[in-house]
N, C-alpha and C positions, 0 to 999 in steps of 0.2 A: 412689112405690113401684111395682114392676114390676105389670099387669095380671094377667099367668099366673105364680104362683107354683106350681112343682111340689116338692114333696116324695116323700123315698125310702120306700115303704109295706112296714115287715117283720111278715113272720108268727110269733107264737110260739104255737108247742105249746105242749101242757102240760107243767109242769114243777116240780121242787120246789127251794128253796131251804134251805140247814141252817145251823142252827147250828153251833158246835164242839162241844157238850154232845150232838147226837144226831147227829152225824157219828159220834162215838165211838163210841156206844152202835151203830148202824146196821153200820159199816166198822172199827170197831177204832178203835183211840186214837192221835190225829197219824195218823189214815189220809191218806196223799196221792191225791188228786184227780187222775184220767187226762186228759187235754184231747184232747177230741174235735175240736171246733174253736172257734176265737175269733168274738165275740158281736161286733155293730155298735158297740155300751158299752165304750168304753174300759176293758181289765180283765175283764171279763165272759168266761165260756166255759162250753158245753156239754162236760160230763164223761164219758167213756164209762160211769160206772155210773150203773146206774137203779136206782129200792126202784120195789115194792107201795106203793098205798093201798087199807086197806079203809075202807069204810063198814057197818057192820053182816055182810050175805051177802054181798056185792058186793066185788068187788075188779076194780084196774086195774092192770096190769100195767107194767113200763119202762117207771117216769114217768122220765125224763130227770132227772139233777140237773145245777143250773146254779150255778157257781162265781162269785167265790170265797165261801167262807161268810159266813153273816151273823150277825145278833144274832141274829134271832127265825127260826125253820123256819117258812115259808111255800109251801103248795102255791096254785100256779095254773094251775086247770085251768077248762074251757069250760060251755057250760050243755048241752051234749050228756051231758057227764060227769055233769052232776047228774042229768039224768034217768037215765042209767046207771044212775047210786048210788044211786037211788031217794029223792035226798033234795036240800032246799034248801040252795045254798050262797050266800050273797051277793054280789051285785057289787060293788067295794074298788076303791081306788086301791092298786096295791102298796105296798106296808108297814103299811096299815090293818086289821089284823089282831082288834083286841080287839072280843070278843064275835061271834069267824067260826064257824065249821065245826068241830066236832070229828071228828077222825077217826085213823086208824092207819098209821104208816108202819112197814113189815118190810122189813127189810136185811138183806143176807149173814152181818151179826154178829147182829143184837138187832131188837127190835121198841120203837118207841117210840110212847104211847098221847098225843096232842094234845087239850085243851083246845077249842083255837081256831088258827088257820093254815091254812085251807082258802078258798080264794076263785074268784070268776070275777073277773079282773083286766078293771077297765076301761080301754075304749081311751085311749089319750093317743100325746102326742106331744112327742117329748124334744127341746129345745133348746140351745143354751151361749146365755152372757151376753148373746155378739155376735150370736149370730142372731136373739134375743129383741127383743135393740133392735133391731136391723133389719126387724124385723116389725112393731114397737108392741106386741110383746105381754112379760107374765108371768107368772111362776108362778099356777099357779090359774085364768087364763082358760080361755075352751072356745074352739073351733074346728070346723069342718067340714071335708071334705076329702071332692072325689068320684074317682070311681077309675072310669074311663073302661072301655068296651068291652062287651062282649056281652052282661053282664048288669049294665051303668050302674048304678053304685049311692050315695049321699054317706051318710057316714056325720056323723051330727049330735055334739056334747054329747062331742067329745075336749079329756080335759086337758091342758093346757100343762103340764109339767114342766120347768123352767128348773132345771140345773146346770152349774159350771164344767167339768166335763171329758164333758157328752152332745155327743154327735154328734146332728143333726138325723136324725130317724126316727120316723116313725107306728108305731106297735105296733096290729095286731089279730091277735084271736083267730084257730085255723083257723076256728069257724063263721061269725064275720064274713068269713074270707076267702074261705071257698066261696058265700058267699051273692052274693058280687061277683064271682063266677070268677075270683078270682086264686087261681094255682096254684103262685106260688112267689113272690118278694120284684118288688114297682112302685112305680109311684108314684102320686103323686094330684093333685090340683089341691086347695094350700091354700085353705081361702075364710074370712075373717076378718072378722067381723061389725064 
């Protein structure tokens, strides 16, 4: 295997993911989804409407929703956000949602009161089949990855997510990304234990 493996580093904002059941409730019933632009995720797109989340007093205004819908409404947002919101939200692998964050999403149509669906998404990194064996790696391993330049940074303890149709991509936070000064989409140097 090749010495310098570089990888493409994308930043995601916060953002919320919905169900159809409070899409409804949010946008109206079979509301269609404006595409803002298409995601690195095969399928995947940033939507021109955003909702409100509050947390108690506290509210965040245009969270981005990212398409297409899912089972479960998942908000992920950063740990700048929590301190915002004045409250603890946990770190999750996307979709690990039971027993998260309660909180309130208000939409153009209706307001919907959550349970659980609020997260600080942790970092990973999406692979297909083929790049997985080509690495030696799989689902559920960690990885490191440093991201070179001015404020040299490695980021430790990224998950491997292995599915047929990801495109190879590191996902972090914007606070992970200002902390490395990246200022829009790099790359990094995979380093595989």
């Amino acid at each position: 295997m090749e010495e310098n493996i570089f990888v493409p580093v994308e930043i995601s904002a916060r953002h919320i993911h919905l169900s159809q059941a409070d899409a409804d409730v949010l946008f109206g019933k079979k509301y269609q989804f404006k595409v803002l632009k298409e995601l690195s995720q095969k399928g995947e797109f940033a939507a021109k409407e955003t909702v409100e989340i509050e947390v108690g007093e506290e509210t965040i205004k245009k969270v981005r929703v990212v398409g297409p819908l899912r089972k479960a409404t998942q908000a992920e947002l950063t740990l700048s956000d929590s301190h915002f919101l004045k409250t603890d939200i946990p770190f999750r692998l996307s979709g690990d949602v039971v027993g998260s964050r309660a909180f309130r999403i208000v939409g153009p149509a209706g307001v919907v009161d959550k349970k659980e669906g609020m997260i600080v998404a942790k970092r990973h990194l999406h692979l297909s089949p083929k790049d997985a064996k080509h690495y030696g790696l799989k689902n559920g391993d960690q990885v490191a990855v440093n991201i070179g330049g001015e404020r040299e940074l490695t980021f430790y303890q990224i998950l491997v997510r292995v599915e047929k149709n990801f495109q190879t991509m590191v996902h972090i936070d914007v606070d992970e990304a200002n902390a490395a000064g990246l200022k829009s989409c790099g790359r990094g140097k995979l380093m595989i234990p």
